[in-house]
C-alpha positions in Angstrom: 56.7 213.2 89.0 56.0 215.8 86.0 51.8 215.7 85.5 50.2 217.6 82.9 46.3 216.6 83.3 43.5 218.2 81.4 40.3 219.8 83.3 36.7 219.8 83.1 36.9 221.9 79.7 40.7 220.0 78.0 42.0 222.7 76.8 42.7 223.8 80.5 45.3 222.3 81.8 46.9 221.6 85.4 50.5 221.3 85.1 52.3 219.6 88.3 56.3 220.2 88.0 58.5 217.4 89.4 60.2 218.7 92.8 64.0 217.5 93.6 64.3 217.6 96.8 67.1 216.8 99.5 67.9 218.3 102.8 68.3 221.7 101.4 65.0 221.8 100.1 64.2 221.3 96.3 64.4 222.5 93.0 61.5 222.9 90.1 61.5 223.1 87.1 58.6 225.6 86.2 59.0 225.8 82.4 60.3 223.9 80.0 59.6 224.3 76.3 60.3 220.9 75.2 59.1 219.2 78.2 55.9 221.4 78.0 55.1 221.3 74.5 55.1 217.6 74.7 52.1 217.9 76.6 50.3 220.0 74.5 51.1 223.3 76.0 53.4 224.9 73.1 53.7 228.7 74.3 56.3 231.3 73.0 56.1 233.4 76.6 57.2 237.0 76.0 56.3 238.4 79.7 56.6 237.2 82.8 54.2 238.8 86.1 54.2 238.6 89.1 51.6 240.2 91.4 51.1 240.4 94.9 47.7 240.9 96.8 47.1 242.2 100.2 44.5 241.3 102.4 42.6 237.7 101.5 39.7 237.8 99.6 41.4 240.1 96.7 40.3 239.7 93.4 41.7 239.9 89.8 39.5 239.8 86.3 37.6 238.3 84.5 40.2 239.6 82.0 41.4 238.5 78.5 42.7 240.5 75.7 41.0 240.0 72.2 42.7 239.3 68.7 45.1 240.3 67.4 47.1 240.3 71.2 45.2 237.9 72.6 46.9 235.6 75.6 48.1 232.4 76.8 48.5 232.0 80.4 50.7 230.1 82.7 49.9 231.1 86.3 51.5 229.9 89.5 51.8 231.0 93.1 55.0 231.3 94.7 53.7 232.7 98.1 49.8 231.7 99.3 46.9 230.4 97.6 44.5 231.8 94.9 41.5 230.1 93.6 42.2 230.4 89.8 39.2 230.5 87.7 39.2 230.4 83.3 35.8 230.8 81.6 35.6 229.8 78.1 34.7 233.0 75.4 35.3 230.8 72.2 31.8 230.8 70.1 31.4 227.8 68.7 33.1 225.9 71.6 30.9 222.9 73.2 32.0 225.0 76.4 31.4 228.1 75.5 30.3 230.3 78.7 31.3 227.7 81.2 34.0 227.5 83.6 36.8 225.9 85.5 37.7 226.4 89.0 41.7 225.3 90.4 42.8 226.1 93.6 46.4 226.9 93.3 49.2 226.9 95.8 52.8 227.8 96.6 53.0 224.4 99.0 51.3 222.1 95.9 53.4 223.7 93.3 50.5 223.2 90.8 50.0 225.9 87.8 47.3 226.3 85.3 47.2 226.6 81.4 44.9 229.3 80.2 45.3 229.4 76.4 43.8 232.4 74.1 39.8 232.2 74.2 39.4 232.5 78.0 38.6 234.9 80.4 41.1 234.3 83.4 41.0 235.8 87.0 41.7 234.7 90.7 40.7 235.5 94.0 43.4 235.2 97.1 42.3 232.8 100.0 44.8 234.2 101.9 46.5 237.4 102.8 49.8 238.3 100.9 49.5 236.2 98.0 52.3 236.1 95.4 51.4 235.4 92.0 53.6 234.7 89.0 52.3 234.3 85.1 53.9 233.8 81.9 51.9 235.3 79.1 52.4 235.0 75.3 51.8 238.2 74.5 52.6 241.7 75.8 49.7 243.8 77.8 48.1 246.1 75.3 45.4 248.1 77.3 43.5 249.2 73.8 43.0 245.2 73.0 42.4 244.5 77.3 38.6 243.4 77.7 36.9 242.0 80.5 33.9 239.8 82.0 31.9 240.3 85.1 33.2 238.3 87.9 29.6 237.9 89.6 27.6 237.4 86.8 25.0 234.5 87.8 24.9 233.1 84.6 28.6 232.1 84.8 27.8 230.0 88.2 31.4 230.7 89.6 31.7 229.8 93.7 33.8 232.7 94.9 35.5 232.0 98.2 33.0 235.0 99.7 30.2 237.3 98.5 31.1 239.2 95.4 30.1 242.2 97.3 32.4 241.0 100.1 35.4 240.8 98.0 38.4 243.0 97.3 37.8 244.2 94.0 39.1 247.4 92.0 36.1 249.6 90.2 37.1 248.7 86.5 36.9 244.6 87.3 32.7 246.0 88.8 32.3 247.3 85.5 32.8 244.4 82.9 29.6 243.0 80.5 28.1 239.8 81.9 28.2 237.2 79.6 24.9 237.6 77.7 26.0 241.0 76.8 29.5 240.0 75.4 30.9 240.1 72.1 32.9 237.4 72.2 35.9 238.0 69.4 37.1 234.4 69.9 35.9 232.2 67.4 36.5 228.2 67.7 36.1 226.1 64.5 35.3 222.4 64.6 38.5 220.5 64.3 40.4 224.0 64.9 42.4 226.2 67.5 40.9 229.4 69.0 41.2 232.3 67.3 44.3 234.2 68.1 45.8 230.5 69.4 49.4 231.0 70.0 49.4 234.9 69.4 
């Protein structure tokens, strides 16, 4: 059965995708506008990715791009598993600075929602991960900005040390949190900036 449930912080959202199986195996639907946007995720995706990391333990973010290219996220795994991980950067959110965690799977078939105002990265739990996001915007490396991954303040459980991980020297290099400009602003009773850009 199709299941759309929100997380810790609502705006993040674990989307479950009916599977049709018989003795060939099964079919998924993985996006659907209409069915989606019933259930409150109503993306215009523009690019689709799909990255695979090597040995377990390889890591990915904290990364977001700010206004006016900022993202929305729907990330799967067809191969593996990833602990997924969103942090909220809207000011002005009642979650602002916090996190969610998701483990996501190619055997669960779960995805998570990451709308504009996050910061979104994931670290493999396994070696040869393969991992597939639609995004609502296209990569623009002068708008790309990043958080620190191991920044205490955030509180974020990584599945080993942050020293221990697999981690490329730009993703070492980010602000921590306390130390970020955050250029997504949420109003009371209104979307993120950059919402749906």
């Amino acid at each position: 059965m199709f299941a759309v449930t929100p997380l810790a912080i609502p705006d993040l959202l674990e989307v479950i995708p009916q599977r049709h199986g018989d003795d060939r195996g099964w079919l998924s639907e993985t996006w659907n506008r209409a069915r989606f946007s019933g259930h409150g995720i109503d993306a215009d995706f523009v690019q689709d990715n799909l990255v695979r990391t090597g040995a377990c333990h390889t890591f990915r973010g904290l990364h977001f791009q700010a206004p006016p290219r900022s993202q929305g996220k729907l990330v799967s795994v067809l191969a593996g598993a990833i602990l997924d991980v969103a942090v909220d950067l809207r000011r002005g959110s009642p979650h602002y600075g916090r996190h969610v965690a998701l483990r996501l799977s190619a055997e669960a078939g779960n995805a998570l929602w990451v709308p504009a105002g996050f910061a979104h990265g994931y670290c493999s739990l396994q070696a040869d991960c393969l991992v597939a996001y639609k995004v609502t915007d296209y990569w623009s490396p002068e708008h790309e900005r990043g958080l620190a991954f191991d920044d205490p303040a955030l509180g974020i459980d990584w599945p080993a040390a942050p020293a221990d991980l697999a981690v490329n020297d730009r993703d070492r290099t980010w602000p921590v949190l306390a130390d970020l400009d955050s250029p997504f602003v949420m109003l009371p009773g209104a979307p993120p900036s950059g919402a749906g850009a």
